[in-house]
VEXLO-916818 format. One record per residue: residue in three letters; residue number from 1; x, y, z of N, C-alpha, C, CB in turn. Coordinates in steps of 0.001 Angstrom, whole numbers. Glycine has a CB too. Layout:
R type seq     n_x     n_y     n_z    ca_x    ca_y    ca_z     c_x     c_y     c_z    cb_x    cb_y    cb_z
R  ala NUM       X       Y       Z       X       Y       Z       X       Y       Z       X       Y       Z
...
END
This chain:
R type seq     n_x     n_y     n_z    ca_x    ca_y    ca_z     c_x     c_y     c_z    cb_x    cb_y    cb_z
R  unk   1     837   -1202       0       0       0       0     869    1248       0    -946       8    1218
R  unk   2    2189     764     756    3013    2154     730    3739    2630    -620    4174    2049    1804
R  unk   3    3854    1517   -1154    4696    1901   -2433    3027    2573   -3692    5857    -106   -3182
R  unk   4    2095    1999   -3148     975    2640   -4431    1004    4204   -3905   -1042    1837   -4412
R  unk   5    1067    3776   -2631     536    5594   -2344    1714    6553   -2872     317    6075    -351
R  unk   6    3130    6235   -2376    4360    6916   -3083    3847    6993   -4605    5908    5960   -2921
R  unk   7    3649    6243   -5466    3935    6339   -6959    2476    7221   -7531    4151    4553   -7726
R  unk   8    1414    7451   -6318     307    7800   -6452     713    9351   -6582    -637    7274   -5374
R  unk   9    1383    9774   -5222    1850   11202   -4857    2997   11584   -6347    2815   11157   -2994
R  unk  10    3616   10710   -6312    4581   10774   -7696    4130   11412   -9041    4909    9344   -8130
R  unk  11    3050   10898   -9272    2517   11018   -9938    1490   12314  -10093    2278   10036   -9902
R  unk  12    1300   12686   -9377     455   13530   -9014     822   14802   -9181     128   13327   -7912
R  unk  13    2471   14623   -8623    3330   15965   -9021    3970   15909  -10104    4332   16363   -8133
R  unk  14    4246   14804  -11146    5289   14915  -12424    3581   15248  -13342    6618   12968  -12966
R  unk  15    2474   15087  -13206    1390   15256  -14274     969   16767  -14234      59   14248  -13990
R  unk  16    1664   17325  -12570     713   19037  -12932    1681   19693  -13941     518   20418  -11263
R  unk  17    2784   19400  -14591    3528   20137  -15618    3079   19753  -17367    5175   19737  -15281
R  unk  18    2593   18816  -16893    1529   18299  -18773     247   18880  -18652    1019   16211  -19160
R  unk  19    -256   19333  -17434   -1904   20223  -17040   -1519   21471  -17536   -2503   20443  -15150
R  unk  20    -631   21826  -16949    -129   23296  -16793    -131   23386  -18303    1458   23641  -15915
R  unk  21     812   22492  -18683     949   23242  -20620    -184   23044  -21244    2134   22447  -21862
R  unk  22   -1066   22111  -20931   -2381   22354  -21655   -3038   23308  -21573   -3188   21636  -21473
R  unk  23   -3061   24115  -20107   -3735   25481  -19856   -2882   26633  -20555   -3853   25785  -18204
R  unk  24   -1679   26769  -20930   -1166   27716  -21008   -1177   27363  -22811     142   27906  -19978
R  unk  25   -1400   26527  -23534    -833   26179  -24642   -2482   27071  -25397    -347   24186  -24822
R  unk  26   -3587   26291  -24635   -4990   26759  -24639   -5284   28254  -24383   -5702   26006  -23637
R  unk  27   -4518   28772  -23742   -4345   30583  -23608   -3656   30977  -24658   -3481   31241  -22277
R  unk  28   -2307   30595  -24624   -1656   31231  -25992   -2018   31241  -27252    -631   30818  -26226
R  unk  29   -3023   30541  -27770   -3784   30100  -28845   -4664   31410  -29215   -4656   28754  -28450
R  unk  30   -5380   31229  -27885   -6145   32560  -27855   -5601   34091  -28260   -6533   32659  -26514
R  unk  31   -4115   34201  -27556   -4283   35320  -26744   -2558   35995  -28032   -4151   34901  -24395
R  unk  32   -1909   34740  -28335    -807   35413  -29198     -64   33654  -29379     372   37003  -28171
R  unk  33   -1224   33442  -30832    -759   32402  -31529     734   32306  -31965   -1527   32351  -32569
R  unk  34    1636   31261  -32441    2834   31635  -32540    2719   31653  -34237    3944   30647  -31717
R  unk  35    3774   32318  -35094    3531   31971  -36661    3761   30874  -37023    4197   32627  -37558
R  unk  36    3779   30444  -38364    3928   29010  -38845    5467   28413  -38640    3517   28966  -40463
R  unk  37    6111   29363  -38720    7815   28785  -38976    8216   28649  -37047    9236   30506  -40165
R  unk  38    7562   29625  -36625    8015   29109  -34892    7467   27679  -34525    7235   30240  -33564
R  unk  39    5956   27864  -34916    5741   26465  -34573    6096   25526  -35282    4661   26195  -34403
R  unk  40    6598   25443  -36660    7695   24482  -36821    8597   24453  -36278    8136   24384  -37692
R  unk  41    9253   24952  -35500   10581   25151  -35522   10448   24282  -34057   11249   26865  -35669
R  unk  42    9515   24222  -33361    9475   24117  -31792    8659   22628  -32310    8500   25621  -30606
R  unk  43    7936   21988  -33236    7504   20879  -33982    8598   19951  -34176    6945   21274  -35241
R  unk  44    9669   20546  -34881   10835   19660  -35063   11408   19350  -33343   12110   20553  -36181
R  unk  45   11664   20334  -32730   12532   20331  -31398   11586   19062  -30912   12553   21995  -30260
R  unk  46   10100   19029  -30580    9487   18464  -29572    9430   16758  -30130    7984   19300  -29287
R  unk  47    9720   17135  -31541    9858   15544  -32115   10952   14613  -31694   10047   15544  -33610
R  unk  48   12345   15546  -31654   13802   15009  -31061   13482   14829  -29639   15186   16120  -31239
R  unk  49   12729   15544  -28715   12704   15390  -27276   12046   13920  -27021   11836   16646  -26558
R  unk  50   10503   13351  -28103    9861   12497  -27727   10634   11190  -28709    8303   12916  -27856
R  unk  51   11434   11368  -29269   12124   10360  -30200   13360    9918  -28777   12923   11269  -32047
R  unk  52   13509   10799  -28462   15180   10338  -27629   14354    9728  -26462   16593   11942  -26971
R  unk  53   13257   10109  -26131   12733    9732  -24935   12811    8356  -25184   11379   10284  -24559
R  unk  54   11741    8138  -26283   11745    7004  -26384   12694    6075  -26793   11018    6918  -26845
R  unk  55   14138    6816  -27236   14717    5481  -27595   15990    5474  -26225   15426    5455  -29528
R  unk  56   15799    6179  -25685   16770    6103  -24758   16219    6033  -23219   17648    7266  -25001
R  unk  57   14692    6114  -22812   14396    5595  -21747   13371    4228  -21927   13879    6707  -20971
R  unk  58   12182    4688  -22910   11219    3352  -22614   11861    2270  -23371    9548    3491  -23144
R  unk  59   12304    2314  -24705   12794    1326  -24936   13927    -129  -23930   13235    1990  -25848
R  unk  60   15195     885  -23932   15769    -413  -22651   15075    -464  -21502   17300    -220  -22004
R  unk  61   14087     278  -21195   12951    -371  -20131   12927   -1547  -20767   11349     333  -19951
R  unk  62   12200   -1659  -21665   11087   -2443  -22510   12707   -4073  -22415   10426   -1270  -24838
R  unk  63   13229   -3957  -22750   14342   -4932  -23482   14674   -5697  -22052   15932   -4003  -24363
R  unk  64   14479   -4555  -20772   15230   -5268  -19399   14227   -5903  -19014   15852   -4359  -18132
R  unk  65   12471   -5617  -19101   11474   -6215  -18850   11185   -7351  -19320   10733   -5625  -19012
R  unk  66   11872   -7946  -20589   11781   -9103  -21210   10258   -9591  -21569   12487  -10030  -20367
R  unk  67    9791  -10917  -22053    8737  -10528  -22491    8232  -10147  -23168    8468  -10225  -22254
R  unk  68    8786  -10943  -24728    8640  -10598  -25487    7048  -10433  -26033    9454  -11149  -25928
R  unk  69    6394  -11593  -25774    5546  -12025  -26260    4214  -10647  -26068    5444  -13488  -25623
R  unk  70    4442  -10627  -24660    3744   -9305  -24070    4354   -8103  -24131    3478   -9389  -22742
R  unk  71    5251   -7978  -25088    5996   -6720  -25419    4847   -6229  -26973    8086   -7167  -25823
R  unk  72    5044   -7640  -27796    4451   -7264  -28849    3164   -7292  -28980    4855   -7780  -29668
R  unk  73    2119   -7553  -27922     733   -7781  -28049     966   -6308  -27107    -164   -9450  -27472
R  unk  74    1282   -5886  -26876    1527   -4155  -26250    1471   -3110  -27229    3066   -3856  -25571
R  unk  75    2476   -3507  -27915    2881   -2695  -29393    2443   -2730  -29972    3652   -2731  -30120
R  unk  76    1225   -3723  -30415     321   -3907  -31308    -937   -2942  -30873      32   -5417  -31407
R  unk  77   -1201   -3581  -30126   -2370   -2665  -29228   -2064   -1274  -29255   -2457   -3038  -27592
R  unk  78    -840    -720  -29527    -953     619  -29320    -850    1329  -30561     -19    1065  -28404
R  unk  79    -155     461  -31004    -615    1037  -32970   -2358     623  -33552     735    -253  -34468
R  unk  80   -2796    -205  -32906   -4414     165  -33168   -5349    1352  -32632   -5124    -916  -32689
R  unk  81   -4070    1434  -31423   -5428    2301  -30952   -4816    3763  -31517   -5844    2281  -28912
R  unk  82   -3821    3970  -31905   -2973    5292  -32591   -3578    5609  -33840   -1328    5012  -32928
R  unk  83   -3495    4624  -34822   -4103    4239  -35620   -5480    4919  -35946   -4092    3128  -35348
R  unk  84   -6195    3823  -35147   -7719    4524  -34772   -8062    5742  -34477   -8254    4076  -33775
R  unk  85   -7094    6268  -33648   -7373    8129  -33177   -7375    8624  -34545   -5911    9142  -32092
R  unk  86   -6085    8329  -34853   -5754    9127  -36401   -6849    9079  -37356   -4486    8435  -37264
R  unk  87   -7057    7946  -38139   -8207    8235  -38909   -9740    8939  -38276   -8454    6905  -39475
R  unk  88  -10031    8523  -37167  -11052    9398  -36484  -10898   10799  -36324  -11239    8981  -35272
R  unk  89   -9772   11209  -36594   -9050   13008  -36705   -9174   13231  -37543   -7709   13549  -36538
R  unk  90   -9156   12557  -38763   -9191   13004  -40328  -10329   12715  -40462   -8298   12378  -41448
R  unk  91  -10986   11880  -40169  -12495   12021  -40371  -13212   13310  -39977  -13149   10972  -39623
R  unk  92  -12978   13440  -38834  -13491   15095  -38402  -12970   16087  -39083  -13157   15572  -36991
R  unk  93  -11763   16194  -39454  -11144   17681  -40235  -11627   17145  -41528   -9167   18131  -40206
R  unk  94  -12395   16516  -42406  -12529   16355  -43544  -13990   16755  -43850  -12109   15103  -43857
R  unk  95  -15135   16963  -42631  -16327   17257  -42955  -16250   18681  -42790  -17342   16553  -42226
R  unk  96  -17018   18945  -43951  -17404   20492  -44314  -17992   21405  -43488  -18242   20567  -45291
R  unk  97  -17428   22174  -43060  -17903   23165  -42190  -19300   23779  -42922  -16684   24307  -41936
R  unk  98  -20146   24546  -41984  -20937   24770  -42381  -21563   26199  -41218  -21530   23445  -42658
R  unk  99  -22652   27020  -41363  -23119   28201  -40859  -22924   27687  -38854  -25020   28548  -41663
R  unk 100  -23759   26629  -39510  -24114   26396  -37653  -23106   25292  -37033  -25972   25641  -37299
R  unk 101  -21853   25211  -37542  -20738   24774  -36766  -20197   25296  -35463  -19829   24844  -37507
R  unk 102  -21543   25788  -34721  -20776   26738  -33582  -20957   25236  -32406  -21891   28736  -33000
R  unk 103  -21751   24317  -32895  -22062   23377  -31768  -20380   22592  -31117  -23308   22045  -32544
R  unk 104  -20276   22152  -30087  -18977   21819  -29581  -18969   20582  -30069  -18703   21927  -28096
R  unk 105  -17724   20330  -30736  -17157   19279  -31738  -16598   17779  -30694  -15621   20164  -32719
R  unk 106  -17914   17147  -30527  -17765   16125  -29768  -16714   14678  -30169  -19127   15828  -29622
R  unk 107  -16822   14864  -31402  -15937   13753  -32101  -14332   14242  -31673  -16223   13732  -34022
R  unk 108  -14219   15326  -31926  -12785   15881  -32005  -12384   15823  -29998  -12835   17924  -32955
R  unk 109  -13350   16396  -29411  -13096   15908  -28028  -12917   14567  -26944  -13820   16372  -27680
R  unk 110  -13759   13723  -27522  -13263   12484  -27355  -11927   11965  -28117  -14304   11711  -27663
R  unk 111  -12067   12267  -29185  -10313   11662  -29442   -9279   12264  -28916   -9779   11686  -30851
R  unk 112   -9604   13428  -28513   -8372   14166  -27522   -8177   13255  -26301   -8829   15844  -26881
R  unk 113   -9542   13487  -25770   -9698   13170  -24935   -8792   12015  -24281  -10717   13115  -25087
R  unk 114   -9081   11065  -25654   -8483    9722  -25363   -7106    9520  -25639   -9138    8738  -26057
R  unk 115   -6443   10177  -26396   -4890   10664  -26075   -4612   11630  -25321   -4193   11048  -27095
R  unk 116   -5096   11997  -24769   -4273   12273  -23363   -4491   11738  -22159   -4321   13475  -22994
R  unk 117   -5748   10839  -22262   -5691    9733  -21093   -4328    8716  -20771   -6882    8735  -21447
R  unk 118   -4066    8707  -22278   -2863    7632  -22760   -1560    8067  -22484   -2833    7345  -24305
R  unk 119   -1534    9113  -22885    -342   10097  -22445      16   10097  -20615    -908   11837  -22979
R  unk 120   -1352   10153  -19968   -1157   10306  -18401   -1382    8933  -18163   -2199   11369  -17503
R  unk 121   -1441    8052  -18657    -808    6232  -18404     517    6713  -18490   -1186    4712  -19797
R  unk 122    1403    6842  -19399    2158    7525  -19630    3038    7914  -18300    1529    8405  -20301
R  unk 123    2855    8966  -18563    3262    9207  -16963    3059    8953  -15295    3131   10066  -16925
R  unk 124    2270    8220  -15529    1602    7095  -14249    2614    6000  -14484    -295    6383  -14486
R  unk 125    2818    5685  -15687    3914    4612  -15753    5280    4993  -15274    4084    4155  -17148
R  unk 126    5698    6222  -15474    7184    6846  -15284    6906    7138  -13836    7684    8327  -16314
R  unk 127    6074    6956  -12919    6461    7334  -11535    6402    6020  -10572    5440    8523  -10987
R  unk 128    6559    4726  -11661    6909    3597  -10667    7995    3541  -11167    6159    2255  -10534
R  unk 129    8839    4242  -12291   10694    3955  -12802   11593    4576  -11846   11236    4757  -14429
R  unk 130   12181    4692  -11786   13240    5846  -11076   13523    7166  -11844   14750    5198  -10882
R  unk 131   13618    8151  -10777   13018    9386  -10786   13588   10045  -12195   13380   10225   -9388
R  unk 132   14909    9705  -12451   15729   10195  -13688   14674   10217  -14692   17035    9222  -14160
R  unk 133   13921    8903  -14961   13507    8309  -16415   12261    9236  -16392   13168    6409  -16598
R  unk 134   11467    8920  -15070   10135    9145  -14989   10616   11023  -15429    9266    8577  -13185
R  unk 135   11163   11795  -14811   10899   13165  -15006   11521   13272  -16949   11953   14254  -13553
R  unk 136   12472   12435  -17740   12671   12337  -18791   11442   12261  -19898   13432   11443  -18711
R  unk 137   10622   11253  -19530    9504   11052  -20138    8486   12103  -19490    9123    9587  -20028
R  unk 138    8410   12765  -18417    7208   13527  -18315    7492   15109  -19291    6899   13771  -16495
R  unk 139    9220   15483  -19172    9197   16737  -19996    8795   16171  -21392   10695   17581  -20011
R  unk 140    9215   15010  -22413    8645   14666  -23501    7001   14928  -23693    9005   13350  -23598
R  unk 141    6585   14484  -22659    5034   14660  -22784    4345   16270  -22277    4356   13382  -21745
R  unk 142    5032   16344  -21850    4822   18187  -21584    5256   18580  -22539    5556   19070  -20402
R  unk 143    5902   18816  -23623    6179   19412  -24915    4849   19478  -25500    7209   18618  -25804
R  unk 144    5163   17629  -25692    3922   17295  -26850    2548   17859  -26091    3728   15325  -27242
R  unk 145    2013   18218  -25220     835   18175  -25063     259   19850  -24963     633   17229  -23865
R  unk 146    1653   20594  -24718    1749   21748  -25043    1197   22326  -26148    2735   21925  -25033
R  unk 147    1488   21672  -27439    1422   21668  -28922    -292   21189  -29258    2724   20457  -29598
R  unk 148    -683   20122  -28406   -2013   19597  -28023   -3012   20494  -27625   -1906   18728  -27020
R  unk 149   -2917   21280  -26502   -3509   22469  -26002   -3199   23495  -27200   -2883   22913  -24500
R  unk 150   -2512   23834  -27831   -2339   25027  -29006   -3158   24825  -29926   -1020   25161  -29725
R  unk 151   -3435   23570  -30723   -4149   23245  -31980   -5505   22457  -31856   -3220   22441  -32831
R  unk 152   -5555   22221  -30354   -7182   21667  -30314   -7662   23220  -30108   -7744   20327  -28775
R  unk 153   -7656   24235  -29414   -8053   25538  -28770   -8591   26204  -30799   -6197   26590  -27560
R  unk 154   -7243   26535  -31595   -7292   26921  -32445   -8327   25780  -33348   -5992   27270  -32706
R  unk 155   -8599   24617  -33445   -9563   24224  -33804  -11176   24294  -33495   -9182   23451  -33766
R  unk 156  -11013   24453  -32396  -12837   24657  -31713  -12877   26045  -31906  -13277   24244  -29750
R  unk 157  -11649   26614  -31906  -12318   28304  -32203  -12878   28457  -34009  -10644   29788  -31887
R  unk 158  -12490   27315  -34960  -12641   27496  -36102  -14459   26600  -36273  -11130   26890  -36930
R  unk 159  -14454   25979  -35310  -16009   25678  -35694  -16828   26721  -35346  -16622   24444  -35010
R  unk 160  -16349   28033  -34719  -17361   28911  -34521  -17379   29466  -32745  -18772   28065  -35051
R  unk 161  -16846   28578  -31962  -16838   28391  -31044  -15946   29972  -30053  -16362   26959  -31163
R  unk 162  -16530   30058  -29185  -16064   31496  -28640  -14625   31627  -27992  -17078   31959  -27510
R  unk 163  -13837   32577  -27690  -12333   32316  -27380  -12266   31676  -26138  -11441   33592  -27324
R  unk 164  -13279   32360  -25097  -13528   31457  -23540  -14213   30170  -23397  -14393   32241  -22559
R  unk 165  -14958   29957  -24245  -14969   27897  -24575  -13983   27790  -25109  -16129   26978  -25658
R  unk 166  -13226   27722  -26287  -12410   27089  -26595  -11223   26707  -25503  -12117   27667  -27616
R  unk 167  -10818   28052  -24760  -10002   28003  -23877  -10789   26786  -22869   -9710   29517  -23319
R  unk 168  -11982   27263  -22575  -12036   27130  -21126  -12483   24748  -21195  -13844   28722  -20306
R  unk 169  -12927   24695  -22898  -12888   23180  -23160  -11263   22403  -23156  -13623   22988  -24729
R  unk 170  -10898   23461  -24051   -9341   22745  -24095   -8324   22455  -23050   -8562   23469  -24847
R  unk 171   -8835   23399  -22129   -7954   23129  -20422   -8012   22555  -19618   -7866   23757  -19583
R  unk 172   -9622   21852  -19964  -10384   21121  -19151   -9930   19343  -19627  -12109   21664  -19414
R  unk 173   -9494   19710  -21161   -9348   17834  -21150   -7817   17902  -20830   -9741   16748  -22996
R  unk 174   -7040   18349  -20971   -5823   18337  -19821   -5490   17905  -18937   -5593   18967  -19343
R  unk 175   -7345   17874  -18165   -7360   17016  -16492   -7642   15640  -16608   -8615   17548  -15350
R  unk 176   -7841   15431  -18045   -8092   13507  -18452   -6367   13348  -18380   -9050   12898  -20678
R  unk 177   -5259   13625  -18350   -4071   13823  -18659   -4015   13039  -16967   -3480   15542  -19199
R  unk 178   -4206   14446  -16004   -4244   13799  -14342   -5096   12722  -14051   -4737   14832  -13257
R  unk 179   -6116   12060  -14638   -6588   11250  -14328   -6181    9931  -14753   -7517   11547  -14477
R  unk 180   -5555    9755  -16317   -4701    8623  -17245   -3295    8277  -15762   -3811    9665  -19329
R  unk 181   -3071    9618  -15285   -1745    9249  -14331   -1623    8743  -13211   -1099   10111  -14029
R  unk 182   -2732    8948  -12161   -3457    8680  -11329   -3611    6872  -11561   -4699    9678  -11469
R  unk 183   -4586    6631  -12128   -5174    5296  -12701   -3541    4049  -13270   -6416    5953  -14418
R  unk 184   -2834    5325  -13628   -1856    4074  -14139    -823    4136  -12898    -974    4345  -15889
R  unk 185    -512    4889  -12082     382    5080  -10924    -282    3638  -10195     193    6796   -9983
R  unk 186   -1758    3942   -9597   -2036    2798   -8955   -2619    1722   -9252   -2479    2995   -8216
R  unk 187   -2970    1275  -10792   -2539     359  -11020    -938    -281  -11645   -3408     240  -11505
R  unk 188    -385     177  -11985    1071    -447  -12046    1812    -899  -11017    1888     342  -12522
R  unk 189    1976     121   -9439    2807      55   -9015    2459   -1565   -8285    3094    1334   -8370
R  unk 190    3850   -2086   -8405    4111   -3424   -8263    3352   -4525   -9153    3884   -3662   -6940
R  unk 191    3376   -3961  -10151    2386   -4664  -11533    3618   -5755  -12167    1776   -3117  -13110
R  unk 192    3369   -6706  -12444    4067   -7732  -13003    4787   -7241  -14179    3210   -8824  -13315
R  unk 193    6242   -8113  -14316    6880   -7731  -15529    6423   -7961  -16810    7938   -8190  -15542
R  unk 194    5745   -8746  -16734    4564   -8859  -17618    3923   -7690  -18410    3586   -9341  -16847
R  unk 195    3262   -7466  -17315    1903   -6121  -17931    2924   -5046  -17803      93   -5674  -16699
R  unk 196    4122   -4582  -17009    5005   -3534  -17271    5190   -3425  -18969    6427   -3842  -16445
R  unk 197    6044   -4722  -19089    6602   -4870  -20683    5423   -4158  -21934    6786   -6842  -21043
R  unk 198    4264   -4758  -21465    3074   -4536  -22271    2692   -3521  -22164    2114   -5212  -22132
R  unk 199    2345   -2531  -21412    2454    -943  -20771    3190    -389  -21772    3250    -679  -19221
R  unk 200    4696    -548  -21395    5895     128  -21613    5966     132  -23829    7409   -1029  -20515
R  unk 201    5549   -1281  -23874    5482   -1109  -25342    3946    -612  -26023    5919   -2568  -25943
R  unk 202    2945    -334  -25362    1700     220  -25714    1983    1686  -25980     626      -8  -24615
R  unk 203    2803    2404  -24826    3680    3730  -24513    4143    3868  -26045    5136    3541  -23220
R  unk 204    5075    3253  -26170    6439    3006  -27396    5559    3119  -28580    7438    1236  -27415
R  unk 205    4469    2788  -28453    3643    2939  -30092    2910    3750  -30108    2798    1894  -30688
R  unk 206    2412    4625  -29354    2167    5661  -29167    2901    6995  -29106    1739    5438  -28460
R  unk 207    3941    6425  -28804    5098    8009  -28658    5975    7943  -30273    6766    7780  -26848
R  unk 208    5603    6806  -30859    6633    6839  -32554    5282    6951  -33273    7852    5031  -33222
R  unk 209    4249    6502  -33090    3259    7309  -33565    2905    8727  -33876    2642    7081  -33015
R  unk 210    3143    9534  -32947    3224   10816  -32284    4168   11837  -33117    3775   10588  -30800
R  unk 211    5557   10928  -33142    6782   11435  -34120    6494   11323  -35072    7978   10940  -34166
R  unk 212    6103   10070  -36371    5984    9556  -36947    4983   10828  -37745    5791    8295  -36453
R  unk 213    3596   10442  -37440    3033   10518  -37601    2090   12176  -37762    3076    9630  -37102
R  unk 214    2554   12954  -36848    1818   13855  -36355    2809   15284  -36124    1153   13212  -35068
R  unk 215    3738   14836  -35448    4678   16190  -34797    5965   16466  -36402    5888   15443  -32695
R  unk 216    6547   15823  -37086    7128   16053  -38577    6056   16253  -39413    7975   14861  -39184
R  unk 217    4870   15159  -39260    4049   15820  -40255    3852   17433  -40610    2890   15380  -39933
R  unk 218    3164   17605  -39306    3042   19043  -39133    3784   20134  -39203    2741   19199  -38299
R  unk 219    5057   19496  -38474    6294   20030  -38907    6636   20932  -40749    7157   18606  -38701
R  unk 220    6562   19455  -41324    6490   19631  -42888    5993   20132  -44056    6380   19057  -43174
R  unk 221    4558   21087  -42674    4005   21628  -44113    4634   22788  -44377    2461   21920  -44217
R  unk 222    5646   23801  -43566    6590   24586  -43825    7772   24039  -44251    6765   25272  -42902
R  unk 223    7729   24990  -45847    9379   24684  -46189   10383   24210  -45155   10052   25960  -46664
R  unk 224   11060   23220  -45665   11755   22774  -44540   13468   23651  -44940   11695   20762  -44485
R  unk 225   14180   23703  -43792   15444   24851  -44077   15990   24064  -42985   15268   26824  -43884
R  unk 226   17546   24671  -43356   18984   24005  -42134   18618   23921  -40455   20591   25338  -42135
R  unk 227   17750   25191  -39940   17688   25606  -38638   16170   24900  -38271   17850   27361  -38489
R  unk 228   15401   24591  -39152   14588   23730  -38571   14559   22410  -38505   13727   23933  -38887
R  unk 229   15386   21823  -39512   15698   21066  -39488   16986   20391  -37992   15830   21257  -40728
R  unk 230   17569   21391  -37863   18379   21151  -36327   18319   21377  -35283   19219   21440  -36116
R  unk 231   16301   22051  -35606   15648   22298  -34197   15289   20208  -34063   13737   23811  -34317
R  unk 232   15043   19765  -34493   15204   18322  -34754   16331   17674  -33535   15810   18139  -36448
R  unk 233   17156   18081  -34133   18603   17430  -33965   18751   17809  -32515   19933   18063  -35031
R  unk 234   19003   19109  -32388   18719   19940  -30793   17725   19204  -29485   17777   21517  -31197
R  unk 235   16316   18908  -29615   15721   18365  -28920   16574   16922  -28759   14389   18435  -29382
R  unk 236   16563   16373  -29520   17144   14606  -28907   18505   15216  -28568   17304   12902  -30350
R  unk 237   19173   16318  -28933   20547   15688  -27781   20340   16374  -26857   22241   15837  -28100
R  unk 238   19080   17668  -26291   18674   18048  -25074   18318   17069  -24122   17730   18819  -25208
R  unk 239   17517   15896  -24587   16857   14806  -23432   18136   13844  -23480   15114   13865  -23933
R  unk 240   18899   13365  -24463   19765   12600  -24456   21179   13092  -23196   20056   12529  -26011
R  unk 241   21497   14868  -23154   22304   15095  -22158   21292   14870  -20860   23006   16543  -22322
R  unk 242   20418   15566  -20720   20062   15129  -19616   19507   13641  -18930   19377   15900  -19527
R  unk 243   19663   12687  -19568   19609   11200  -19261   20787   11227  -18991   19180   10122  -20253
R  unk 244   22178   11630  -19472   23647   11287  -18796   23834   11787  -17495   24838   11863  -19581
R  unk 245   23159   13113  -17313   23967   14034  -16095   23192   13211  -15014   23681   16062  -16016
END
């Protein structure tokens, strides 16, 4: 009981810095959007932060946990459910706006919703590791969710939606973020190497998903040039020094 409650409290304090950027990412949207080439530029950086994360903390998690078998029914599972968000995102940005789009975009909120539940597994998972890894992986996910709060806010404001809902919806699923961390703190802690492995690689397909998929994409729709391109390069050897020190 003592070790759930530690990884509970753990948790509790490495998730208010992924809340926080959702509230502040959800204000800045509002209040002094950044231009296209900054937020590339900080797109590439946050891609190197969640790439190094992952290949330099969850992964040799994943390899010392052994387990294979439940490594890859992990990894699988998490590219379906990545997968699934994704086309359910393009499904929503593909229907035609229309006069009375002011109604709140329930499709687009549940899929948030549900990546950032995943995200605060996520970090519910990093507060049964030791403290190095766990605060490694929580700044990765505080980047990314930063970027999360910026472009869901700027989306509900484009269905019509007013600057204080948008804000005041987008800050609010942030707290599915504390609740994903919560839920995975106390169920993991002292969770079999088993369901760790399977965790840890559900994580792993979700966070190269993320890169893959979403943070270069976006990245890419600005000309790409030398300095954004080594805002790239910059993020992974930022998380990579700080895993040495």
């Amino acid at each position: 009981m003592g070790s759930t409650g530690s990884a509970i409290a753990q948790a509790s304090l490495l998730v208010s810095f992924p809340v926080a950027a959702a509230i502040i990412g959800s204000v800045v949207s509002v209040l002094r959007p950044p231009g296209p080439r900054l937020t590339s530029a900080v797109q590439h950086f946050a891609a190197g932060v969640v790439l190094a994360a992952l290949a330099g903390e969850i992964l040799p998690d994943l390899r010392q946990e052994g387990n294979l078998g439940w490594a890859v029914a992990g990894f699988t599972a998490g590219t379906a459910v990545m997968l699934t968000l994704g086309a359910l995102g393009r499904k929503i940005e593909s229907k035609p706006k229309d006069d009375t789009a002011s109604v709140v975009p329930l499709g687009l909120i549940i899929a948030v919703g549900i990546d950032l539940l995943l995200d605060g597994l996520l970090v519910g998972l990093s507060s049964t590791l030791d403290s190095k890894q766990g605060l490694i992986i929580t700044i990765a996910l505080t980047i990314e969710i930063l970027f999360i709060g910026l472009s869901v806010t700027t989306s509900l404001n484009q269905t019509g939606l007013s600057r204080r809902r948008s804000v005041i919806i987008s800050s609010s699923l942030g707290f599915t973020t504390a609740l994903g961390a919560i839920l995975g703190a106390a169920l993991l802690a002292g969770a079999s190497s088993a369901t760790l492995a399977a965790v840890l690689a559900f994580g792993g397909a979700a966070l190269l998903y993320l890169v893959v998929e979403e943070l270069l994409t976006e990245a890419h729709e600005q000309e790409e040039t030398t300095l954004l391109g080594a805002m790239f390069f910059l993020g992974f050897l930022t998380i990579y020094i700080l895993g040495v020190l």
